[in-house]
N, C-alpha and C positions, 0 to 999 in steps of 0.2 A: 480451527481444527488441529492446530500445530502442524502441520504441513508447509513444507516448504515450499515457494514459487517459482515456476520458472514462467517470464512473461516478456511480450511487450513492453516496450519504453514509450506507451502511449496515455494521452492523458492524465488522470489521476492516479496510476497502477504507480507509480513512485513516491505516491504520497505515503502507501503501506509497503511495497518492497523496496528494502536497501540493498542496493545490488552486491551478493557479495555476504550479505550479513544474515539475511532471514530467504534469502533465495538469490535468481539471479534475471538481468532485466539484458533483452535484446532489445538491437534495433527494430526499428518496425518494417518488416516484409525480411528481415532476414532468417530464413530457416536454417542455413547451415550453425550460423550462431545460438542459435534455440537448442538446436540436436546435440551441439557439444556442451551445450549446460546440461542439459539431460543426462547425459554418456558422462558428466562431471560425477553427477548426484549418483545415478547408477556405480559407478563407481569406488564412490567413495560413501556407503553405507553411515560411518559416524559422522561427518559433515553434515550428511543430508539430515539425520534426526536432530545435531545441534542449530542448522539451520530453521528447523522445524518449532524445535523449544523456542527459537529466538521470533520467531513468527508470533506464537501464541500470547510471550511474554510483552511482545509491542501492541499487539491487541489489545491486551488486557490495558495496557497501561494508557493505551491513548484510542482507544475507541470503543469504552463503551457505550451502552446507551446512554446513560447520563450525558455524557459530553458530547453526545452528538446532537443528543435534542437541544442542550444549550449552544452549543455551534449554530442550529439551525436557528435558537431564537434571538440571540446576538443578529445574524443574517435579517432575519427579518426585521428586527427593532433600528438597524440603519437605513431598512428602505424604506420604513416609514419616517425616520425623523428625514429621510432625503425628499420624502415626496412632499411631508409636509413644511420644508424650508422654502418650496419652491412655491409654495401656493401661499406663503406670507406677502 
């Protein structure tokens, strides 16, 4: 959507925000650190939309459909050579 993030440093959330580049990644359960990325973005208007472009543009380039249906068949195609090595 070209929006920026402000998120969690949990999970996979870092696998799509670079903290700093396309949005901004807090600790997990810290609110105060959340609020001043916010009060960051609010703040600073052109940041917030160049972080926003930089969001849509790493979307684009690194997930879309295509490459995730082949990430997913890749994924799948080692659990079957795995399960089928195992039953040799």
């Amino acid at each position: 959507c070209g929006k920026p993030v402000v998120a969690s440093n949990v999970g996979g959330i870092s696998e799509q925000i670079q903290d700093g580049f396309n949005g901004f990644l807090s600790p997990m359960g810290d609110a105060e650190h959340m609020a001043s990325n916010v009060i960051a973005m609010l703040d600073n208007p052109e940041m917030t939309l160049a972080m926003g472009e930089k969001s849509a543009q790493l979307i684009l380039n690194y997930f879309t459909l295509e490459q995730q249906a082949d990430t997913y068949l890749k994924w799948y195609q080692s659990i079957l050579q795995q399960n089928n090595s195992k039953n040799l």
